[in-house]
C-alpha positions as CSV (number, residue, x, y, z in Angstrom):
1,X,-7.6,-10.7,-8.8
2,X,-11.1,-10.7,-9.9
3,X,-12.4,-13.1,-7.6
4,X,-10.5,-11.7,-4.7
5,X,-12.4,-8.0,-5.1
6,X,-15.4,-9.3,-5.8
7,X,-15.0,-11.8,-2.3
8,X,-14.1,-8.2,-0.5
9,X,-17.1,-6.4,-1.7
10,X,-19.4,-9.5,-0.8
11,X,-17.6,-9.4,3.0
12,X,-18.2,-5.6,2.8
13,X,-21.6,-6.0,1.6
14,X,-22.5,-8.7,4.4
15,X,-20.8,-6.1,7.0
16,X,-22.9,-3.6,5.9
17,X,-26.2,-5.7,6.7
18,X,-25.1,-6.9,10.1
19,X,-24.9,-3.6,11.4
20,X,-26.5,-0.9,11.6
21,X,-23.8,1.8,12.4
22,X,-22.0,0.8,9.0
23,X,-20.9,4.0,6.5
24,X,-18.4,3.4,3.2
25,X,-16.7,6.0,2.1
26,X,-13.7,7.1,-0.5
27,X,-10.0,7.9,0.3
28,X,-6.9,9.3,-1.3
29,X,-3.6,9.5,-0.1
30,X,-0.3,10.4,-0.2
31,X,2.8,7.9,0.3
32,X,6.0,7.5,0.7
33,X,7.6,3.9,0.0
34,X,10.5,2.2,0.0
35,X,12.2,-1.4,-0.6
36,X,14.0,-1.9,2.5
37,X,16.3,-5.2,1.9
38,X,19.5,-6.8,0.9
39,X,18.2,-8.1,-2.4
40,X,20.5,-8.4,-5.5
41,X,19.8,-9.5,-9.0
42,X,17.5,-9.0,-11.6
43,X,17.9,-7.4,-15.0
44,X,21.5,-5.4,-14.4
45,X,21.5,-6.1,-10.9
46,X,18.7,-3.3,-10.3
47,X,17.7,-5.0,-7.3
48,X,20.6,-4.2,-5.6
49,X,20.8,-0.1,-6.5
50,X,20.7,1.9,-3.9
51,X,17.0,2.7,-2.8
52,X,15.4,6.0,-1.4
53,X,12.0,7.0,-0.7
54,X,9.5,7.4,-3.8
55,X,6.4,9.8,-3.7
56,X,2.9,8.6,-5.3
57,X,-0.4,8.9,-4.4
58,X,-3.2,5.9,-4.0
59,X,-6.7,5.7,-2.8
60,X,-9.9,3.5,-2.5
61,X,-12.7,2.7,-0.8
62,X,-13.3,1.8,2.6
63,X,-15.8,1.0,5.3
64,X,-16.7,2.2,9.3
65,X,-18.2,0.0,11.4
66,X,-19.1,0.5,15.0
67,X,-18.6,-2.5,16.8
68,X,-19.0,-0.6,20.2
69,X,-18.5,2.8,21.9
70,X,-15.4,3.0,21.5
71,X,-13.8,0.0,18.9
72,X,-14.5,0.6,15.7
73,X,-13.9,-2.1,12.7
74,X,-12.5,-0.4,9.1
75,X,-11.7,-2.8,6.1
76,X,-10.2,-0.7,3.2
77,X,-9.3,-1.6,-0.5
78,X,-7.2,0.8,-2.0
79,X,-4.9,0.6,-5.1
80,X,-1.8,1.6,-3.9
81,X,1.8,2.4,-5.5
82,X,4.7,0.8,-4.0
83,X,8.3,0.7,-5.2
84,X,11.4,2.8,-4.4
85,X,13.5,5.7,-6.4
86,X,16.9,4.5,-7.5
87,X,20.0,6.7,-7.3
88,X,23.6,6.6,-7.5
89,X,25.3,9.5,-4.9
90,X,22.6,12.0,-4.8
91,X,21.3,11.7,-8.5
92,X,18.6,9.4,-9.2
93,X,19.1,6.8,-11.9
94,X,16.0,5.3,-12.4
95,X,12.9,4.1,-10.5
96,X,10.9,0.5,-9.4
97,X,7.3,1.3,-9.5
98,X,4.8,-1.1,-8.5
99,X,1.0,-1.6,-8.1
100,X,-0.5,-3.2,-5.9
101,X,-4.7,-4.4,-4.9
102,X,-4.4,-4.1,-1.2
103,X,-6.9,-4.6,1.8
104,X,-6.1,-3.6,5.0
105,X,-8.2,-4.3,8.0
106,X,-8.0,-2.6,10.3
107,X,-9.1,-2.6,14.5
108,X,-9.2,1.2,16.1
109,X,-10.1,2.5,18.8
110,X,-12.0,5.7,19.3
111,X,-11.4,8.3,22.1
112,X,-14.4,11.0,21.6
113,X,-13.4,14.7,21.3
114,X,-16.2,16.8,21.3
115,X,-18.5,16.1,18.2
116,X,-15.5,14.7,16.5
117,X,-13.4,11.7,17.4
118,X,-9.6,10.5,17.6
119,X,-8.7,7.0,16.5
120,X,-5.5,5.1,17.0
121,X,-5.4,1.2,15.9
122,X,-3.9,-0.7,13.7
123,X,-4.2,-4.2,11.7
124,X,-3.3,-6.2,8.8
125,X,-2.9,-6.4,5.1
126,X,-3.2,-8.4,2.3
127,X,-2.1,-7.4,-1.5
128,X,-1.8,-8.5,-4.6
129,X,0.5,-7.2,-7.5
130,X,-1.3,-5.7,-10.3
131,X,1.1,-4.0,-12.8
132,X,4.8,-2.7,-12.2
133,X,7.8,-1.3,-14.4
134,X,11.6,-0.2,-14.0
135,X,13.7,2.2,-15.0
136,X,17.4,3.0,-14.6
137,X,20.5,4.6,-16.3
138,X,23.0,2.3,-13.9
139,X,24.1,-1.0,-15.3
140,X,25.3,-4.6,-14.0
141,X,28.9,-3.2,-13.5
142,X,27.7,-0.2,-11.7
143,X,28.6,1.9,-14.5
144,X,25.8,4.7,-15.6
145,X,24.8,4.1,-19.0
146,X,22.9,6.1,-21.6
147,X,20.1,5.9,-22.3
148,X,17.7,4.5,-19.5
149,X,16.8,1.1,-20.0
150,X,13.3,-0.4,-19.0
151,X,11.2,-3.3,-18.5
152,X,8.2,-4.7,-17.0
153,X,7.7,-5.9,-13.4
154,X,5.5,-9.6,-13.5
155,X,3.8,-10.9,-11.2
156,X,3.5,-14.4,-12.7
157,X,6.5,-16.9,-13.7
158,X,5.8,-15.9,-17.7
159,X,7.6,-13.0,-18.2
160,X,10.0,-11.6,-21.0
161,X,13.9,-11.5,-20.2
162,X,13.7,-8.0,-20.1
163,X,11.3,-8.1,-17.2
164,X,11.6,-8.4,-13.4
165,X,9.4,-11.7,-11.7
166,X,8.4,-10.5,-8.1
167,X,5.9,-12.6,-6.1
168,X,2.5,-11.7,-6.5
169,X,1.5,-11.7,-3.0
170,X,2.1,-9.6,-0.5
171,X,1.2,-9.0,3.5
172,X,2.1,-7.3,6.7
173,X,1.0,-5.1,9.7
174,X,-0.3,-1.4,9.8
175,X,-0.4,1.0,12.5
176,X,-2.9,4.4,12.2
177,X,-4.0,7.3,13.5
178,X,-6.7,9.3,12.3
179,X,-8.9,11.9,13.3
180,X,-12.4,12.0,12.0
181,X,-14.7,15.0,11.7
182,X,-18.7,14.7,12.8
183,X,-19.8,15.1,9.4
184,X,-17.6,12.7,7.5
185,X,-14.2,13.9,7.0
186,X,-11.5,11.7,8.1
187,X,-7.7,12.6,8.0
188,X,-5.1,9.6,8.4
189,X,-1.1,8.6,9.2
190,X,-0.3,5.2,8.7
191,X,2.6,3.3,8.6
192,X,2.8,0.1,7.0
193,X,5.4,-2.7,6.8
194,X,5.1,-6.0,4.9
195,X,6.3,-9.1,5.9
196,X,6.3,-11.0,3.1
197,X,10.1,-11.4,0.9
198,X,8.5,-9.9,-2.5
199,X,12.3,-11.1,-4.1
200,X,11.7,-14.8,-4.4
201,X,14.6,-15.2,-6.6
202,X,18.0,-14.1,-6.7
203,X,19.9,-13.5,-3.5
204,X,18.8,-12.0,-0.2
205,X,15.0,-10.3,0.7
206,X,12.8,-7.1,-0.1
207,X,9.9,-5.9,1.5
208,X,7.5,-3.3,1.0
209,X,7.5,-0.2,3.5
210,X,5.5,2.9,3.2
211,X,4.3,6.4,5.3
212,X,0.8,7.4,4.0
213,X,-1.7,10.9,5.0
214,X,-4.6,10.6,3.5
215,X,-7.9,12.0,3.5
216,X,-11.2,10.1,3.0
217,X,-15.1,10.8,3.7
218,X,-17.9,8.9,5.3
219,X,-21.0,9.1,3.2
220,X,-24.5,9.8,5.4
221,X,-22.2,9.7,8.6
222,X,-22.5,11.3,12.0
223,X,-20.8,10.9,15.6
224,X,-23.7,11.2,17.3
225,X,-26.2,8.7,15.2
């Protein structure tokens, strides 16, 4: 994982120098993921409780570059939450949480308005899982137990029999719309969807899905420059 942020930052770095309409800037955001799939297995089955939507927030850095009027480039890396809430009926029983190094890239093109602009684009991703853990009340038979039980997602075949093994690698496609302010500001949707079956054992597939609005800033940006 080391070597693949510090390969980012060197890209970003060489960006940087190439042009000369290049700002970084910061982001946070708010998402909303979920495990869509028909995986099953895993400590107690937990990979195939019922999944719904689960709220976290993420954030990184990121990077503008103006490849013309109206195409700009934006590589991101961001740490961002994945995972889905667990419930049984309308309670929830539990949670899958899961971290994840990601870099989108990102193509978008800009449609001026005013002193500000309007971007719609998309890209890719690529990610790598970082930490993770699960909670639930529900058990193999379905049964809610008491108390929750735990463990720890891995992202590596060493793991404890307690834990959950997921694959370490994860990628997919993005599509965004943002709107970014003549002095910096930039406000985000984004929808991502990965392509990549995180459940390498057990039975069936999982991928990760998520909704995001964020809001980042440009540092020493302008439209007009």
């Amino acid at each position: 994982m080391t070597r693949l942020l510090c390969l980012v930052m060197g890209v970003f770095s060489v960006l940087s120098c190439t042009y000369a309409q290049s700002h970084i800037g910061i982001e946070g955001e708010g998402l909303a993921c979920n495990l869509p799939g028909n995986a099953t297995g895993g400590p107690s089955d937990i990979l195939g409780q019922q999944r719904a939507p689960r709220l976290a927030c993420g954030g990184g850095v990121w990077a503008d570059f103006r490849m013309s009027d109206y195409l700009d480039f934006q590589p991101h890396i961001d740490l961002t939450p994945k995972g889905a809430a667990l419930y049984k009926g309308s309670a929830q029983e539990g949670y899958f949480h899961a971290t994840y190094l990601e870099v989108p890239l990102r193509l978008m093109y800009r449609v001026p308005v005013g002193y500000d602009d309007f971007f719609i684009g998309g890209g890719v991703y690529g990610a790598v899982g970082v930490k993770g853990m699960y909670r639930s009340r529900i058990d193999s038979s379905g049964a809610t137990a008491t108390p929750m039980y735990s463990g720890d997602i891995h992202f590596s075949t060493l793991h404890s029999p307690n834990g959950l093994y997921l694959s370490p690698w994860d990628a997919g496609y993005t599509a965004t719309a943002s709107y970014q302010f003549s002095f910096g500001l930039v406000v985000h949707l984004e929808y991502s969807r990965g392509l990549v079956n995180i459940c390498p054992q057990g039975d069936g597939c999982l991928h990760n899905q998520a909704l995001s609005l964020g809001i980042g800033y440009l540092f020493h940006y302008n439209t007009r420059d």
